[in-house]
PyMOL commands that place a pseudoatom at each C-alpha (Angstrom):
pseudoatom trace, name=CA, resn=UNK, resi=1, chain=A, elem=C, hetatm=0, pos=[0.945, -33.283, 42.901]
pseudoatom trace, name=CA, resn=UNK, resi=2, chain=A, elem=C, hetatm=0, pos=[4.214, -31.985, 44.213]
pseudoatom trace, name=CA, resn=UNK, resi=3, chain=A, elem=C, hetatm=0, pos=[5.222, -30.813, 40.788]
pseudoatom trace, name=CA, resn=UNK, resi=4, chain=A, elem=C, hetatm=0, pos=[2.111, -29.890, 39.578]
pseudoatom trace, name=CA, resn=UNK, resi=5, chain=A, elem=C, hetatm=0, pos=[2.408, -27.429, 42.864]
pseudoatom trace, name=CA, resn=UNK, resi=6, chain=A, elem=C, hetatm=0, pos=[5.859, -26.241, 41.782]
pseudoatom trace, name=CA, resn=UNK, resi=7, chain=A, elem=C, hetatm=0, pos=[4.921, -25.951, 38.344]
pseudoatom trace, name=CA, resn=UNK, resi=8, chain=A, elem=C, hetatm=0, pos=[1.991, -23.392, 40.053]
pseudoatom trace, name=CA, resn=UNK, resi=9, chain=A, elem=C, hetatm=0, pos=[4.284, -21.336, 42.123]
pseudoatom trace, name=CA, resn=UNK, resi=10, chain=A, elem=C, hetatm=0, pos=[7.496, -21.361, 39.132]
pseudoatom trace, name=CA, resn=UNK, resi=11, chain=A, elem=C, hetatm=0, pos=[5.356, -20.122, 36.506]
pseudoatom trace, name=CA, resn=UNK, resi=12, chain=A, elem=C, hetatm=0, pos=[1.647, -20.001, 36.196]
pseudoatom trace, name=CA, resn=UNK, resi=13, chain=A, elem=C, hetatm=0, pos=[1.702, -17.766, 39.074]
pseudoatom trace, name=CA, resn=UNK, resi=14, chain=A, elem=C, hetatm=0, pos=[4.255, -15.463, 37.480]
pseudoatom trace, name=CA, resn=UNK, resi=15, chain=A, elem=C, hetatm=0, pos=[2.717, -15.438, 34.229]
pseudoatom trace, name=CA, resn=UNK, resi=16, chain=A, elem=C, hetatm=0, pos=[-0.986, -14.672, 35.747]
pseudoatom trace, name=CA, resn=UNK, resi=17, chain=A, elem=C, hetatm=0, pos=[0.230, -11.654, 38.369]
pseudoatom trace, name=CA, resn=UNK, resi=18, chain=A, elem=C, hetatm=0, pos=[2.275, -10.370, 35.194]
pseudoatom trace, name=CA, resn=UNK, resi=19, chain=A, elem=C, hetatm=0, pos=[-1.315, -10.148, 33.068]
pseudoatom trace, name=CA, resn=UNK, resi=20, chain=A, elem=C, hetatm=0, pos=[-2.541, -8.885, 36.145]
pseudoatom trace, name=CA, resn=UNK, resi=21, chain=A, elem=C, hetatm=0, pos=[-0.301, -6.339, 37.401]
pseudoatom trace, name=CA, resn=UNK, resi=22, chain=A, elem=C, hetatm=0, pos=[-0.649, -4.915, 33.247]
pseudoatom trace, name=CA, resn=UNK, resi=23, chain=A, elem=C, hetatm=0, pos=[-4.284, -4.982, 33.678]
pseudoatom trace, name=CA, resn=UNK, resi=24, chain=A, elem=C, hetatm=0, pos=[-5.327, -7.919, 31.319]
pseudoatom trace, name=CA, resn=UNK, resi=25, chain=A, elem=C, hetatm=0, pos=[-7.248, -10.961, 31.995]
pseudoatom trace, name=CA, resn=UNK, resi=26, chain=A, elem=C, hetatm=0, pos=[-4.915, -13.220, 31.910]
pseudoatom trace, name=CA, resn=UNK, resi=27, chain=A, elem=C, hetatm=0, pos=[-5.340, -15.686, 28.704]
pseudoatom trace, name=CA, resn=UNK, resi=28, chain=A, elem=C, hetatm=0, pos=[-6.174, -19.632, 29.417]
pseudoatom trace, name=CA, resn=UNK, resi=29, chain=A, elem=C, hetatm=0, pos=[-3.366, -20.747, 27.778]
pseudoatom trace, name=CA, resn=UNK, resi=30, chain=A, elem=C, hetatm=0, pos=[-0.688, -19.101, 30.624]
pseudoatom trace, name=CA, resn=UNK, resi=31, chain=A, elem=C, hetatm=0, pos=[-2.431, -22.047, 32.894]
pseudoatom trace, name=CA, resn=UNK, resi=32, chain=A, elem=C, hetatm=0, pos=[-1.274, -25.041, 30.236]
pseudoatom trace, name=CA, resn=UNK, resi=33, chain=A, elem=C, hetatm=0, pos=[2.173, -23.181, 29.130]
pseudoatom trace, name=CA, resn=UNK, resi=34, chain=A, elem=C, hetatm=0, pos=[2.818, -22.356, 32.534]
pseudoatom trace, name=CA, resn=UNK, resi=35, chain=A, elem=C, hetatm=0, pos=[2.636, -25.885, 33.708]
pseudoatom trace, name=CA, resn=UNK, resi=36, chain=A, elem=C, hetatm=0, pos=[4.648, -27.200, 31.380]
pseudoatom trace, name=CA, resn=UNK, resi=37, chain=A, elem=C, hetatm=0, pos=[7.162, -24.641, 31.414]
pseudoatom trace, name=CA, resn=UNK, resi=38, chain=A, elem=C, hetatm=0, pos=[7.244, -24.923, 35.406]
pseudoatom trace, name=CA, resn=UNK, resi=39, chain=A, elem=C, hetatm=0, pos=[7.242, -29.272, 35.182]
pseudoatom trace, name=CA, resn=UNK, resi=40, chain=A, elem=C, hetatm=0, pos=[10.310, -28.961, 32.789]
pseudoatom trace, name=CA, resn=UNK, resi=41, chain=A, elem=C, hetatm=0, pos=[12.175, -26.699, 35.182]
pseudoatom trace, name=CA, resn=UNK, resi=42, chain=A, elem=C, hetatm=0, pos=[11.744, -28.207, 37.992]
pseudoatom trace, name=CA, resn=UNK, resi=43, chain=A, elem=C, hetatm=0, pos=[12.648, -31.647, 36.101]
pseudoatom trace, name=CA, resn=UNK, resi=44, chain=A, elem=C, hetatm=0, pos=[15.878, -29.673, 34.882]
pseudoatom trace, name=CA, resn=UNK, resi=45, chain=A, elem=C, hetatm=0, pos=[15.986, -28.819, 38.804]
pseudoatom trace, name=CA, resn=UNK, resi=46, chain=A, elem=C, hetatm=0, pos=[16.138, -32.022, 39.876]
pseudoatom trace, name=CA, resn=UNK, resi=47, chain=A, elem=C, hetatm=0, pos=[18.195, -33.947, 37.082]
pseudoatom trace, name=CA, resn=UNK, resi=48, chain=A, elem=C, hetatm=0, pos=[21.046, -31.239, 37.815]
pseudoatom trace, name=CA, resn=UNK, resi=49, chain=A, elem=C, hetatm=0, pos=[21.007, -32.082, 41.689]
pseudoatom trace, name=CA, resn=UNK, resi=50, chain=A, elem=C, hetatm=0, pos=[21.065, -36.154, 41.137]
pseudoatom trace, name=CA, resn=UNK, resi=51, chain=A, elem=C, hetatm=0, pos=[24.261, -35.443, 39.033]
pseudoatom trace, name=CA, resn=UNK, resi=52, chain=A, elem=C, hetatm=0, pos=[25.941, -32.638, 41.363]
pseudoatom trace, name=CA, resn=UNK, resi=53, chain=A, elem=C, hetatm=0, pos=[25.368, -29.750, 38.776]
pseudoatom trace, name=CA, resn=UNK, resi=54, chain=A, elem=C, hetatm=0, pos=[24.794, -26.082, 39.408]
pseudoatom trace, name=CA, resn=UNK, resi=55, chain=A, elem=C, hetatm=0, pos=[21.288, -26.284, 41.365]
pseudoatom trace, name=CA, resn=UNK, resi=56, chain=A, elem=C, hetatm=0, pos=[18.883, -24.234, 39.574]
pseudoatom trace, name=CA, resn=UNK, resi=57, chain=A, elem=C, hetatm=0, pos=[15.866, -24.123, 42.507]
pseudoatom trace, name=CA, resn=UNK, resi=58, chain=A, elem=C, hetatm=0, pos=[16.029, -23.879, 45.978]
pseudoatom trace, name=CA, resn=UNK, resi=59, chain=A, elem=C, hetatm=0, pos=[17.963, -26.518, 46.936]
pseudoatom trace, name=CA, resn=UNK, resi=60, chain=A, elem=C, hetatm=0, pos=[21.371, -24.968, 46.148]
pseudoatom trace, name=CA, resn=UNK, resi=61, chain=A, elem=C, hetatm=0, pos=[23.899, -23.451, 48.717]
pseudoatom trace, name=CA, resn=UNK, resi=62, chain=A, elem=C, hetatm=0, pos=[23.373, -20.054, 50.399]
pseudoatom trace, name=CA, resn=UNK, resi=63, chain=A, elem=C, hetatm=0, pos=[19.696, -20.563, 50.246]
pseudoatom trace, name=CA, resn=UNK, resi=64, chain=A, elem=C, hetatm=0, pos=[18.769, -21.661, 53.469]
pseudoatom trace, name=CA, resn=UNK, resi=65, chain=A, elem=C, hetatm=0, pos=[17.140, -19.315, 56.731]
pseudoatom trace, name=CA, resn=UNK, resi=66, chain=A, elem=C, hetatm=0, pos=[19.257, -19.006, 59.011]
pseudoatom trace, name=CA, resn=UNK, resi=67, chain=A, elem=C, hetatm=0, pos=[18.626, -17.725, 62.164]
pseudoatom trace, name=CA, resn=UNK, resi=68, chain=A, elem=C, hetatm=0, pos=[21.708, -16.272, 64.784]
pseudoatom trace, name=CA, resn=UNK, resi=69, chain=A, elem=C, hetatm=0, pos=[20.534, -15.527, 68.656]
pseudoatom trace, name=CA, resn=UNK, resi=70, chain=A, elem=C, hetatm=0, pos=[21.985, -12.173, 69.872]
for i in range(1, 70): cmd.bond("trace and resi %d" % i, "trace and resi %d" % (i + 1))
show_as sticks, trace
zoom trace
């Protein structure tokens, strides 16, 4: 479920406001090529932080909130 969700939010998402945003109905086929593109980045994702490569997702340094009291 977890990467079907970041599959969602990587690319479907993307790929439907896109078809959207140009005025088209997006097609059926950005659903199914957008969860397969998003599944195989975010396995990418995590294979690269198991073996301490450049993180590709949100994970990596400098990414985090931080908040600072004034």
């Amino acid at each position: 479920m977890v990467a079907h969700k970041a599959a969602y939010y990587t690319a479907v998402a993307p790929l439907r406001l896109g078809a959207l945003l140009a005025g088209k109905t997006p097609p059926a086929a950005y659903e199914e090529g957008g969860l397969r593109l998003g599944t195989a980045f975010q396995i990418v994702d995590d294979v690269l932080n198991l073996e301490g490569g450049r993180p590709t997702g949100r994970s990596g340094p400098g990414t985090s909130t931080r908040a600072s009291a004034h």
